[in-house]
Short mmCIF file of the C-alpha atoms (twelve columns), coordinates in Angstrom:
data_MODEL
# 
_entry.id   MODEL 
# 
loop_
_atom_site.group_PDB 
_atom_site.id 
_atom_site.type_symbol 
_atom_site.label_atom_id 
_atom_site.label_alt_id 
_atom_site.label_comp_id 
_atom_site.label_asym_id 
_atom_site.label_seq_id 
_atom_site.Cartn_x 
_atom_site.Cartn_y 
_atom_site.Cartn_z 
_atom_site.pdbx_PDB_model_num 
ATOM 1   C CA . UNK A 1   49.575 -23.302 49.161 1 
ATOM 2   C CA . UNK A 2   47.752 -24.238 45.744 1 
ATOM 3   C CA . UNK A 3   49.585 -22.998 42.776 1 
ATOM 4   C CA . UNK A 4   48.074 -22.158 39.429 1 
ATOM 5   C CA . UNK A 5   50.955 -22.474 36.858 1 
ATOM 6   C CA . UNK A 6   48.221 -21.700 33.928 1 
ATOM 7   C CA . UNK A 7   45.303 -19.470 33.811 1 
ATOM 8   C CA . UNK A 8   41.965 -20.922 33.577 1 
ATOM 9   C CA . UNK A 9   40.011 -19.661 30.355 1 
ATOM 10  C CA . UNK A 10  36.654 -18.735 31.804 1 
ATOM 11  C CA . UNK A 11  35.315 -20.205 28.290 1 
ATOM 12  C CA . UNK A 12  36.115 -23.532 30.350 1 
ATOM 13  C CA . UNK A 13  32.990 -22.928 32.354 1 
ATOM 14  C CA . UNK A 14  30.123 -22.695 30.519 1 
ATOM 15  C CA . UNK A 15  27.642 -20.067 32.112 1 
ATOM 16  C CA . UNK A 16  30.287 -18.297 34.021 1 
ATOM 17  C CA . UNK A 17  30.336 -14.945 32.687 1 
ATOM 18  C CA . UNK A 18  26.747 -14.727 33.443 1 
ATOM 19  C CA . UNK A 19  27.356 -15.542 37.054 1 
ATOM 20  C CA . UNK A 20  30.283 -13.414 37.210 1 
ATOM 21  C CA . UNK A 21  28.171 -10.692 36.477 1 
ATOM 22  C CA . UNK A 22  25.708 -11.683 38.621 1 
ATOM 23  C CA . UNK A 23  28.061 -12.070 40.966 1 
ATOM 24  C CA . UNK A 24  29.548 -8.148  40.880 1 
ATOM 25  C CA . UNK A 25  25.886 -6.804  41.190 1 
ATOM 26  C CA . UNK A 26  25.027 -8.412  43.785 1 
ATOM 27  C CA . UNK A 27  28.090 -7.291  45.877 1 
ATOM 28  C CA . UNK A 28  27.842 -4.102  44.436 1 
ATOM 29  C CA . UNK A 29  24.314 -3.736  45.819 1 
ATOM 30  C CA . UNK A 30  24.897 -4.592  48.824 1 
ATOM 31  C CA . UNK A 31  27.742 -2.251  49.368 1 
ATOM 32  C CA . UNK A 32  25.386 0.847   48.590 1 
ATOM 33  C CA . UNK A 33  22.820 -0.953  50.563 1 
ATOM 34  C CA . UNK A 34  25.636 -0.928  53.274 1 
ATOM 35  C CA . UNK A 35  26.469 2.694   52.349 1 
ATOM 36  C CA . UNK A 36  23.159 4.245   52.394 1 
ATOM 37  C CA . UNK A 37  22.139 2.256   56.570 1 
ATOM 38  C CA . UNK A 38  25.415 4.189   57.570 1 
ATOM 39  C CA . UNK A 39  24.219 7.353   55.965 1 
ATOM 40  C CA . UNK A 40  20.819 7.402   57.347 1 
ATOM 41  C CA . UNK A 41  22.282 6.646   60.809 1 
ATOM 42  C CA . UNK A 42  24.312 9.682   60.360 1 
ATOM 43  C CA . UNK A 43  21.828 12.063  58.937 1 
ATOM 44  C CA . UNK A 44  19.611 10.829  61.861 1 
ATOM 45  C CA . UNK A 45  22.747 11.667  64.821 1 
ATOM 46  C CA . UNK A 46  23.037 14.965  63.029 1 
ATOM 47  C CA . UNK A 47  19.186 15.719  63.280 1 
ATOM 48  C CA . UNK A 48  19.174 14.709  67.005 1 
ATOM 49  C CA . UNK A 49  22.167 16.512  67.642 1 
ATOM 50  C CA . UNK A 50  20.330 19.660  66.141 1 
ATOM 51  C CA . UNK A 51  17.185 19.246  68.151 1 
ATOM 52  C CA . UNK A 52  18.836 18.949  71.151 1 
ATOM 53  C CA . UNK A 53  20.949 21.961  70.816 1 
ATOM 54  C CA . UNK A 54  17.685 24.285  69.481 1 
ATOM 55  C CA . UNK A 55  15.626 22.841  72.287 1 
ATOM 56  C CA . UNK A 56  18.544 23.523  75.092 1 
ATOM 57  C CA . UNK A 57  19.127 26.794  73.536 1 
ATOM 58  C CA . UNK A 58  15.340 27.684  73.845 1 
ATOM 59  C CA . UNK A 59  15.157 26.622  77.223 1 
ATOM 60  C CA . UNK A 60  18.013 28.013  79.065 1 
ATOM 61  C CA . UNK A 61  17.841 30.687  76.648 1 
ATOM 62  C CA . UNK A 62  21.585 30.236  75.548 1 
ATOM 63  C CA . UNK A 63  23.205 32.493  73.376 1 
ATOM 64  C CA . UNK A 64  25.047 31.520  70.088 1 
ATOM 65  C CA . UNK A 65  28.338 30.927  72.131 1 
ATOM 66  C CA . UNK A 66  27.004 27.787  73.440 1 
ATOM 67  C CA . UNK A 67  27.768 26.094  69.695 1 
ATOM 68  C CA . UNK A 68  31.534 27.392  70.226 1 
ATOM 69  C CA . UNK A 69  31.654 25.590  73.782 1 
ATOM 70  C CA . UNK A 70  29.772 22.564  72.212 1 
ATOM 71  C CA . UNK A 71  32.155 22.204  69.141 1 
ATOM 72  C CA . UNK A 72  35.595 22.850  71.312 1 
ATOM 73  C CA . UNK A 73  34.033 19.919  73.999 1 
ATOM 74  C CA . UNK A 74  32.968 17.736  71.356 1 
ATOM 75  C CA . UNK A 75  36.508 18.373  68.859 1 
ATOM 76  C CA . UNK A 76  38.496 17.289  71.496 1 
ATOM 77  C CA . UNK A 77  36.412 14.306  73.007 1 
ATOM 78  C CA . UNK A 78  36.046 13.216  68.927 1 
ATOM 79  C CA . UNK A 79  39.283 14.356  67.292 1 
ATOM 80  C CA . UNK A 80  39.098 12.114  64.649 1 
ATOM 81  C CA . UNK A 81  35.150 12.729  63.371 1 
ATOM 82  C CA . UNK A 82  35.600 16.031  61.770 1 
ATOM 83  C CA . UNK A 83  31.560 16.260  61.171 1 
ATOM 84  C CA . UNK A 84  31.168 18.102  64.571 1 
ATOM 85  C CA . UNK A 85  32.846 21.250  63.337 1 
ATOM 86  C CA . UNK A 86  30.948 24.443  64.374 1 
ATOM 87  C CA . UNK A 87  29.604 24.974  61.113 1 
ATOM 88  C CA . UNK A 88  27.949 21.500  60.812 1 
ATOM 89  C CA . UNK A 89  26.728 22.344  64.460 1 
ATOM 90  C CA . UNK A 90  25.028 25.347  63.060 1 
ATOM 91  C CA . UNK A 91  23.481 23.016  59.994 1 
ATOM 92  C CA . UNK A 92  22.846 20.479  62.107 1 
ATOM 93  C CA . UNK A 93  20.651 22.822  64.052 1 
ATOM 94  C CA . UNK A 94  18.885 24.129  60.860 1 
ATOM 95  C CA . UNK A 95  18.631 20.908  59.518 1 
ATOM 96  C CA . UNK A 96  16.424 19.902  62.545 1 
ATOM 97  C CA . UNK A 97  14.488 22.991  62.046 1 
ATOM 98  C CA . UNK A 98  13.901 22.458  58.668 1 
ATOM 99  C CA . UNK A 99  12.533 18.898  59.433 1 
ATOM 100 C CA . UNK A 100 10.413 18.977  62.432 1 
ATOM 101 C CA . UNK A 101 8.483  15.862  61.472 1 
ATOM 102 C CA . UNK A 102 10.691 12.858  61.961 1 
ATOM 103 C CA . UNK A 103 8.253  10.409  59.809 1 
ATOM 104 C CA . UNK A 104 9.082  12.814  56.993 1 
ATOM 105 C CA . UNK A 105 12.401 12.976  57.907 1 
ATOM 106 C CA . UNK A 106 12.956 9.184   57.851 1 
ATOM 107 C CA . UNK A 107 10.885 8.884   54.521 1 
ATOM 108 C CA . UNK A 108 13.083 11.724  52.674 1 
ATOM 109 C CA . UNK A 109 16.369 13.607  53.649 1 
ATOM 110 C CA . UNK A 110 17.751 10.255  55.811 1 
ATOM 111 C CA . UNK A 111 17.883 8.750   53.080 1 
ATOM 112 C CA . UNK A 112 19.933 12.016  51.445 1 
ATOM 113 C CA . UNK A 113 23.567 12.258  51.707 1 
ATOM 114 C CA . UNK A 114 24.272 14.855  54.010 1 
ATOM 115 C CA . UNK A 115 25.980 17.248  51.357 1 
ATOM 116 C CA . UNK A 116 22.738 17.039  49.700 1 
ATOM 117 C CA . UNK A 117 20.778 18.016  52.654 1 
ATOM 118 C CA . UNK A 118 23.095 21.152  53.602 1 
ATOM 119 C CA . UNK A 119 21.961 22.326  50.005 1 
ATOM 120 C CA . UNK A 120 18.304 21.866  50.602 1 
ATOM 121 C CA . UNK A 121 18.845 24.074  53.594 1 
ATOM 122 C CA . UNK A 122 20.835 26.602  52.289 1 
ATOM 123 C CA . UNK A 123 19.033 27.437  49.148 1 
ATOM 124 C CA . UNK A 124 15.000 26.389  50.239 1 
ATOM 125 C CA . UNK A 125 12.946 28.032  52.694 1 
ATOM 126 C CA . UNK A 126 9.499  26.636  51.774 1 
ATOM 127 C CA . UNK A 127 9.801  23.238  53.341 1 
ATOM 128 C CA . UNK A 128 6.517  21.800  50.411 1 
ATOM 129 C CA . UNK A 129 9.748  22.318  48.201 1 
ATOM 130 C CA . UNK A 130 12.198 21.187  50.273 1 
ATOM 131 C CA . UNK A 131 10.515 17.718  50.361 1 
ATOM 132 C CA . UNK A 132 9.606  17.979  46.880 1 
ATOM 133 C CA . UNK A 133 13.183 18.032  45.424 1 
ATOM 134 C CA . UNK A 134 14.061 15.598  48.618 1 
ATOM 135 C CA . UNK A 135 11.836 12.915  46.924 1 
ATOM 136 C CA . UNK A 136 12.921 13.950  43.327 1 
ATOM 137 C CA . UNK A 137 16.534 13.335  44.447 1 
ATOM 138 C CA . UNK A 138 15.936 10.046  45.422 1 
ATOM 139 C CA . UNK A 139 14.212 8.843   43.105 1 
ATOM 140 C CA . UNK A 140 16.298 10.202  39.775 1 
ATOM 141 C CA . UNK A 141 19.413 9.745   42.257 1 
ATOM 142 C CA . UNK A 142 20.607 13.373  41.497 1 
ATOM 143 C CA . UNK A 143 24.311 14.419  42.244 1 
ATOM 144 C CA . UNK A 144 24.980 17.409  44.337 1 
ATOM 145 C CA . UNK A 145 25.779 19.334  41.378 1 
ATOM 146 C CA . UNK A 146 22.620 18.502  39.600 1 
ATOM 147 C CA . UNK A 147 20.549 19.489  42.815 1 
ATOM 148 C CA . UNK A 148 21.603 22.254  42.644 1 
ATOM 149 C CA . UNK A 149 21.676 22.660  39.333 1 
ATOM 150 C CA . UNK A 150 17.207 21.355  39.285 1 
ATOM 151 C CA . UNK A 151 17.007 24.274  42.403 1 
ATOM 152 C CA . UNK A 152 18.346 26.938  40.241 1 
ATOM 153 C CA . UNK A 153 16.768 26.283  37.298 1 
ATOM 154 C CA . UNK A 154 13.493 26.113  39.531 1 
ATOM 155 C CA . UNK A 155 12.361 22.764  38.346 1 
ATOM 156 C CA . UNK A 156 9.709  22.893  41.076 1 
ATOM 157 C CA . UNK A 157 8.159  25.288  39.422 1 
ATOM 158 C CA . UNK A 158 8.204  24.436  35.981 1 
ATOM 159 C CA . UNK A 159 7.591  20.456  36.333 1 
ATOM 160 C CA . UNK A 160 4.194  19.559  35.259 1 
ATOM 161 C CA . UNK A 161 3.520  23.195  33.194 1 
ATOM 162 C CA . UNK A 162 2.910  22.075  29.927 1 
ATOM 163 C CA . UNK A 163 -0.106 22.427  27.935 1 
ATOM 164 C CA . UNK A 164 -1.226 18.844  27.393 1 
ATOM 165 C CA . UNK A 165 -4.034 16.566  26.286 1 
ATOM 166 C CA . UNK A 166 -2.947 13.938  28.223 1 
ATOM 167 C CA . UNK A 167 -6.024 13.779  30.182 1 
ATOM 168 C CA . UNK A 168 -8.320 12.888  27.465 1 
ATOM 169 C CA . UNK A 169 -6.004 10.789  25.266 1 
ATOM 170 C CA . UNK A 170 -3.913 8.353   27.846 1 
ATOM 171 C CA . UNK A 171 -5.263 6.114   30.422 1 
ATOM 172 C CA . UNK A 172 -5.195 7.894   34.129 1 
ATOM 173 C CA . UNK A 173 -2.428 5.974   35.237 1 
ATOM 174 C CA . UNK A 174 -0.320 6.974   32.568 1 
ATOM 175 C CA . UNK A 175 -1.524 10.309  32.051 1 
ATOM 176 C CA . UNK A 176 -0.770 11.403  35.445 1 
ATOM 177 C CA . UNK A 177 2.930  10.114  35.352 1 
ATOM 178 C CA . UNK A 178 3.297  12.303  31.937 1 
ATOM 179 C CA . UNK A 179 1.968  15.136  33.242 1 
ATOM 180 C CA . UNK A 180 4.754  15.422  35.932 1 
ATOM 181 C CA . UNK A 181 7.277  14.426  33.432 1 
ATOM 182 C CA . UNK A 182 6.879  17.247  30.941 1 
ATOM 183 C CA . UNK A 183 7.662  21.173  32.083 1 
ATOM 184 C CA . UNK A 184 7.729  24.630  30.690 1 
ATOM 185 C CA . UNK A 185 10.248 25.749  30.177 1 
ATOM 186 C CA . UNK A 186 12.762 24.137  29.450 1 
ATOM 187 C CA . UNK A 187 16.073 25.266  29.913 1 
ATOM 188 C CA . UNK A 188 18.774 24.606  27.937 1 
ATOM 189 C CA . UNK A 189 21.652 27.241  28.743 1 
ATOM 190 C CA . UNK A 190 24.050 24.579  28.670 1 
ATOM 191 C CA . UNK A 191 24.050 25.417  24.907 1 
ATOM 192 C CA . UNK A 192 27.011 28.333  23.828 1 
ATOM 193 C CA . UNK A 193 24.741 29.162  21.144 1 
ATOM 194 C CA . UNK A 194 22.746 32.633  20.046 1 
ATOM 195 C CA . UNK A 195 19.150 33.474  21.476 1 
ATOM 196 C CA . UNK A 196 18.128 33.677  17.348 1 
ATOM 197 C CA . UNK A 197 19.379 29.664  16.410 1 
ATOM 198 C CA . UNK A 198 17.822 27.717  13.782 1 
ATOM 199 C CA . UNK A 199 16.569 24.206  14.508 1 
ATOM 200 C CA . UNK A 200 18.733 22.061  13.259 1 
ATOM 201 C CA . UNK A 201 21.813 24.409  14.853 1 
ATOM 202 C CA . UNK A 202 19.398 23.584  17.997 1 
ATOM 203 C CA . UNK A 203 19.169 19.880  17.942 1 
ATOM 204 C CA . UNK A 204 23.285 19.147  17.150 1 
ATOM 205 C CA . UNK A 205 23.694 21.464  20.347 1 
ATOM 206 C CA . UNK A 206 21.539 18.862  22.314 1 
ATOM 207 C CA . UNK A 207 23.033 16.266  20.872 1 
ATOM 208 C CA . UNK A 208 26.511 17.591  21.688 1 
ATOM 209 C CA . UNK A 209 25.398 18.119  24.976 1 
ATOM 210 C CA . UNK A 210 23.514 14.775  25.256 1 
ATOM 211 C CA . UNK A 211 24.170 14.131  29.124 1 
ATOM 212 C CA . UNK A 212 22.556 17.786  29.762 1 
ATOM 213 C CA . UNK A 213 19.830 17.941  27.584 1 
ATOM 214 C CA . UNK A 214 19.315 14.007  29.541 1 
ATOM 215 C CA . UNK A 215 19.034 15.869  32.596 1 
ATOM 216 C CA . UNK A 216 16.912 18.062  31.852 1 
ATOM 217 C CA . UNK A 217 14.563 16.166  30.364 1 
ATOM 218 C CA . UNK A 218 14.510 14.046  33.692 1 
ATOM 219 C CA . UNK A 219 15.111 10.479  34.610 1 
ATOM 220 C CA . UNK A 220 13.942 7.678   31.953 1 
ATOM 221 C CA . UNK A 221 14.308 8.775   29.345 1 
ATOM 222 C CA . UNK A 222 16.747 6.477   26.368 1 
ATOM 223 C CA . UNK A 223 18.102 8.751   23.384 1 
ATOM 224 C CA . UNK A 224 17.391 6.675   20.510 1 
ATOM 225 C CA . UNK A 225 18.232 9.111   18.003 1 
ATOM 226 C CA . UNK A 226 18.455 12.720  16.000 1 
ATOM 227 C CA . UNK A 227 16.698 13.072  12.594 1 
ATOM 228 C CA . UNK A 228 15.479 9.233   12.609 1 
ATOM 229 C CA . UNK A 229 14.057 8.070   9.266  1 
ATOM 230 C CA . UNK A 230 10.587 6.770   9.248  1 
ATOM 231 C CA . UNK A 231 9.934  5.807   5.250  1 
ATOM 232 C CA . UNK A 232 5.710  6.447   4.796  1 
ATOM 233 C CA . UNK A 233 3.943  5.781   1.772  1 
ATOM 234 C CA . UNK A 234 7.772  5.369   -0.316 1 
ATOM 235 C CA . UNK A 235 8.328  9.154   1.362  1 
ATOM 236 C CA . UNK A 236 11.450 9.769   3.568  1 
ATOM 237 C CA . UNK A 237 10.181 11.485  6.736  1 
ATOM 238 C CA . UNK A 238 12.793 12.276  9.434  1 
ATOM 239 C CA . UNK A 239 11.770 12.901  13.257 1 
ATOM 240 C CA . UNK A 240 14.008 15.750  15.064 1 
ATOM 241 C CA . UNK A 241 14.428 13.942  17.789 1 
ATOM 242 C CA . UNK A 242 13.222 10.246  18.992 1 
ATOM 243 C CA . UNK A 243 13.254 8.753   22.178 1 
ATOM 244 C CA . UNK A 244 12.106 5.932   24.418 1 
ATOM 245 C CA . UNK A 245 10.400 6.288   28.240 1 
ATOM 246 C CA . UNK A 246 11.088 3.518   30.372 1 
ATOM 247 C CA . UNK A 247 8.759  4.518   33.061 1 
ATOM 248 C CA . UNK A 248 5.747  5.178   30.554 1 
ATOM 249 C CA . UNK A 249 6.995  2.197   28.499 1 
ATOM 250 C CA . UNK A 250 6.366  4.372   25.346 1 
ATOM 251 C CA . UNK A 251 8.655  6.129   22.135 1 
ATOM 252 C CA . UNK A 252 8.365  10.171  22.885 1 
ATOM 253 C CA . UNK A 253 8.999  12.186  19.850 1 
ATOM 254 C CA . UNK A 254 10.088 16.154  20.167 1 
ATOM 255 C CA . UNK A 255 10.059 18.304  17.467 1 
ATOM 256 C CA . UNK A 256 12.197 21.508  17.714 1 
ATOM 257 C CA . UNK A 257 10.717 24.891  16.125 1 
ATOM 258 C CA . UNK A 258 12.930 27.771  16.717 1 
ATOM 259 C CA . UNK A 259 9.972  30.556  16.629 1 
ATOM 260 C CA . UNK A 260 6.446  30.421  18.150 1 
ATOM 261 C CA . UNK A 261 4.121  27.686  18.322 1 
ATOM 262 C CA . UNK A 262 1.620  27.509  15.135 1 
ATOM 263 C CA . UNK A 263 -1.394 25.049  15.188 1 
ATOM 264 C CA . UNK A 264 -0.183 22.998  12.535 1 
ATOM 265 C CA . UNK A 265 2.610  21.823  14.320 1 
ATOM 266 C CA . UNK A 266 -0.007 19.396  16.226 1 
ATOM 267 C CA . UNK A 267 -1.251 18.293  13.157 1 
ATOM 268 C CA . UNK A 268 1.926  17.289  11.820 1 
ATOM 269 C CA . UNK A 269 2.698  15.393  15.013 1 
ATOM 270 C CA . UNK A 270 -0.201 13.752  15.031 1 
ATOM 271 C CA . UNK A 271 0.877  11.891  12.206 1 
ATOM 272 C CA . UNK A 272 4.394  10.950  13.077 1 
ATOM 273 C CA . UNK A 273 2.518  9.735   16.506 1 
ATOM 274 C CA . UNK A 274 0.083  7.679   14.009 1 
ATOM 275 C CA . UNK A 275 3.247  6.505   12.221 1 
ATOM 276 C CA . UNK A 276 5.636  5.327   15.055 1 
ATOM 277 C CA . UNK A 277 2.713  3.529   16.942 1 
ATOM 278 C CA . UNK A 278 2.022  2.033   13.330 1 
ATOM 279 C CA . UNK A 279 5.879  1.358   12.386 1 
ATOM 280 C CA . UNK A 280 7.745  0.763   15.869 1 
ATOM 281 C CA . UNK A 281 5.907  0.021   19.047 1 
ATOM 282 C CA . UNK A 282 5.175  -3.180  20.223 1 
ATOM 283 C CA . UNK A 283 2.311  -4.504  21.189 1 
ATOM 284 C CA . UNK A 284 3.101  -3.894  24.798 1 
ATOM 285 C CA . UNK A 285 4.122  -0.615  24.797 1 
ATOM 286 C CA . UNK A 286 1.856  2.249   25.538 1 
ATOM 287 C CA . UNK A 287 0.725  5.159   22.946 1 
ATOM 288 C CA . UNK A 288 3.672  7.383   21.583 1 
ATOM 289 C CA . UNK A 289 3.875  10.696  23.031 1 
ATOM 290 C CA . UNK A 290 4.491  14.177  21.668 1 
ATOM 291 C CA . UNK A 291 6.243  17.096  23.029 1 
ATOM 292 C CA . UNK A 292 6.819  19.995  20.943 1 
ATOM 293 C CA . UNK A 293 9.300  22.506  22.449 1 
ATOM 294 C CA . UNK A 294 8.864  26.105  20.436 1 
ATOM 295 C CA . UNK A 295 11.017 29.207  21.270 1 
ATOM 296 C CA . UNK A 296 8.022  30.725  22.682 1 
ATOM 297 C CA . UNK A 297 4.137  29.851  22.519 1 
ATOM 298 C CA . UNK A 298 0.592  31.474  23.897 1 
ATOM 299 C CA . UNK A 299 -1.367 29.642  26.176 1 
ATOM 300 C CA . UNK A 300 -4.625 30.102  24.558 1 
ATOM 301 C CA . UNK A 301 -3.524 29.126  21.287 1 
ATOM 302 C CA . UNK A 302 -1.415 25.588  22.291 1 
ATOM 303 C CA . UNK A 303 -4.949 24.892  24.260 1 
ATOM 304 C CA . UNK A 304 -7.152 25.343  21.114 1 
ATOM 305 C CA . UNK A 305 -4.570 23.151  19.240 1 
ATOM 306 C CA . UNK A 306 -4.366 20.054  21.366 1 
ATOM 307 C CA . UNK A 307 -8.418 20.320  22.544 1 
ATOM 308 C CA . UNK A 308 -9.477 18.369  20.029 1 
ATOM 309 C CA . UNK A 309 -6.583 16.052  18.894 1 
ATOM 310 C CA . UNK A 310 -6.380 12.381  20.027 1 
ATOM 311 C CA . UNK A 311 -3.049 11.742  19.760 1 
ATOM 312 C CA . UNK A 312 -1.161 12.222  23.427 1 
ATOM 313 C CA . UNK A 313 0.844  15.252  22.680 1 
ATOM 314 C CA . UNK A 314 2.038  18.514  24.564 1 
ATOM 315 C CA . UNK A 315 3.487  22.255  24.239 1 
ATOM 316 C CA . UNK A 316 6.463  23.725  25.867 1 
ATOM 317 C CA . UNK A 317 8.741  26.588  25.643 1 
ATOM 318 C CA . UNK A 318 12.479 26.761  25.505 1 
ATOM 319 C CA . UNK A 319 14.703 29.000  26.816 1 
ATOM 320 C CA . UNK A 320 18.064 29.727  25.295 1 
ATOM 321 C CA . UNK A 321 21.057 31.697  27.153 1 
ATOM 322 C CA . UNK A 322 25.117 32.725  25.650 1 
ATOM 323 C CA . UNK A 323 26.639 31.728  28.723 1 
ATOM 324 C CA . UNK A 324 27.576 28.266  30.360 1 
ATOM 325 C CA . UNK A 325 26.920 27.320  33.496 1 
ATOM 326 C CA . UNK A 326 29.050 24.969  36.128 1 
ATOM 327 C CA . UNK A 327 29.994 21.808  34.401 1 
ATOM 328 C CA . UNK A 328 27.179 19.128  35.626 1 
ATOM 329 C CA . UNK A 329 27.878 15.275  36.885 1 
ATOM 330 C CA . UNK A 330 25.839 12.539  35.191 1 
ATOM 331 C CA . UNK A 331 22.206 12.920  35.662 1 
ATOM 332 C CA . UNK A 332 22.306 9.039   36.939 1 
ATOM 333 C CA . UNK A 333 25.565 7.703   38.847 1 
ATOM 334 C CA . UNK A 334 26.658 5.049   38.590 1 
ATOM 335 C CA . UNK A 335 26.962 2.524   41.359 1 
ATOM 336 C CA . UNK A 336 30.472 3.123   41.789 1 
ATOM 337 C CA . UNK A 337 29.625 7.077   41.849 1 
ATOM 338 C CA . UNK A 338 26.974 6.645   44.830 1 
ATOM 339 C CA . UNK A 339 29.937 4.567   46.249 1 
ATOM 340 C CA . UNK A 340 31.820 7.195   46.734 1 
ATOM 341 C CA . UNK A 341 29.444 9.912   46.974 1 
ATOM 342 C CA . UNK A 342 28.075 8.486   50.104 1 
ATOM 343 C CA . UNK A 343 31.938 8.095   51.284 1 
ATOM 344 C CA . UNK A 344 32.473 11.360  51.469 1 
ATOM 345 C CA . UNK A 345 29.258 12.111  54.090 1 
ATOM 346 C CA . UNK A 346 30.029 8.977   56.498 1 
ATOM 347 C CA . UNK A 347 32.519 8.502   59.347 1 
ATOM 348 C CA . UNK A 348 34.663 10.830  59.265 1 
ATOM 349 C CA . UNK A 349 34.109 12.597  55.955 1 
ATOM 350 C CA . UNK A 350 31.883 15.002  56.872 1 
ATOM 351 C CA . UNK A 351 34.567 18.009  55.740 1 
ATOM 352 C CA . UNK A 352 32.073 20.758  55.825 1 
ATOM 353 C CA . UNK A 353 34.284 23.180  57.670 1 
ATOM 354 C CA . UNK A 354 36.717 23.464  60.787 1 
ATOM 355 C CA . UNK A 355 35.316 26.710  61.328 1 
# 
């Protein structure tokens, strides 16, 4: 057997810390790849499963006891795969119903952890919705908790709500992605503080809470940082809050006011917009972006405001509560996270209930 009496200094190889690294993703990509094939052949049994047993049911015109018989039969022919409990019968049969189409199904909740999917059935009826956080899941790669967390906070509803000029001041393709980026409101009752906060107690509660506030701004964007110092004209100007979108490839400024909206807030983001596209972005990056969240605003007047400004910029609300809600995962897991997130729902992990 080969012996190594001394350890090799990896500075011996020159390169190899790159290709270590290279290395670790690669296997580590693979492994989710791995992960999410034997998830979506799961989700897929457990769909068939439930059509079967809704169709038989409708046919013979079985009562419920048919899903005790099937659970006892199938327990002790498959001791060891726990995911044929009675209760995940009873999903299993919902979860069919819920997802008649199997294109759709293939396209969207396969591809779903089936944790995730038992929420989406339990808390949506409307299955436009259903699909819609399905997809939004995916994409941001959303833990359970923060599923349910988007549900309850009725993200569906508020994505998209903002009073914008994106239209008329970004290029189609860019305006529509930032129009489904931005929402009113938003929520931020992950903060312990009073409905009557000033701005600045505000914007150290988001930054305290960084991970939430991350989350509920929505996948892409990188905190770059809290009162950041733009020097104009030998003046020190300081932006609330300063970000960058990877998806729009653009800096996003928000501004914090802790009563209504007024109309010279646009003006005065108009010219940190003028100044961060003149001071900071790179030729390659697209126009800055504006967002100006005010404790409360009228339609009529954030519309007048922004009608005739060229600078990409919208108006949202904020919502404030006294009371903390269940503590939240990450807003993006990491690879090891999906690892074992997606343990948990294959094989025999499927510990819904024994009922």
């Amino acid at each position: 057997m080969e012996r190594h009496d001394e350890a090799i200094s990896i500075t011996a190889f020159a390169g190899y810390e790159e290709f270590l690294i290279d290395i670790k993703t690669r296997v580590r990509a693979a492994r989710v790849r791995a992960a999410l094939a034997v998830n979506s052949e799961l989700v897929l049994l457990y769909w068939n499963i439930g059509r079967l047993i809704a169709l038989r049911m409708k046919e013979n015109a079985w009562g419920a006891k048919v899903v005790h018989q099937l659970a006892d039969d199938l327990r002790r022919e498959f001791p060891d795969m726990h995911g044929l409990s009675l209760r995940n019968l009873r999903y299993m049969r919902s979860f069919a119903e819920a997802w008649p189409d199997e294109v759709i199904l293939q396209q969207a909740a396969a591809k779903l952890p089936w944790f995730h999917n038992c929420v989406l059935i339990e808390k949506l009826k409307e299955s436009d919705e259903r699909l819609w956080y399905a997809r939004q899941t995916i994409e941001q790669g959303w833990s359970r908790n923060v599923l349910v967390h988007q549900i309850e906070s009725r993200l569906y509803k508020r994505q998209g709500k903002a009073v914008t000029n994106f239209d008329r001041a970004l290029l189609p393709e860019q305006s529509d992605l930032a129009r489904q980026l931005v929402k009113d409101p938003y929520h931020f009752d992950f903060l312990n503080i009073a409905q009557g906060a000033a701005e600045r107690e505000i914007e150290r509660g988001l930054i305290d809470h960084i991970r939430q506030f991350l989350i509920e701004l929505g996948a892409g964007f990188a905190f770059l940082g809290s009162q950041y110092h733009l020097e104009i004209a030998d003046d020190d100007d300081y932006l609330d809050l300063l970000f960058y979108h990877v998806r729009l490839r653009c800096y996003v400024i928000i501004e914090l006011k802790s009563g209504k909206f007024l109309p010279e807030y646009a003006g005065k983001m108009s010219f940190y917009l003028a100044a961060v596209d003149d001071l900071l972005r790179h030729p390659d990056d697209a126009p800055s972006i504006g967002l100006i969240l005010c404790k409360e605003k009228k339609q009529v007047v954030a519309e007048y405001a922004l009608r005739n400004t060229a600078t990409p910029m919208g108006v949202s609300a904020y919502q404030l509560t006294e009371s903390l809600p269940e503590a939240l995962q990450g807003s993006l897991p990491t690879v090891e996270q999906w690892e074992s997130e997606l343990a948990k729902d294959n094989g025999s992990a499927q510990r819904v209930d024994h009922a």
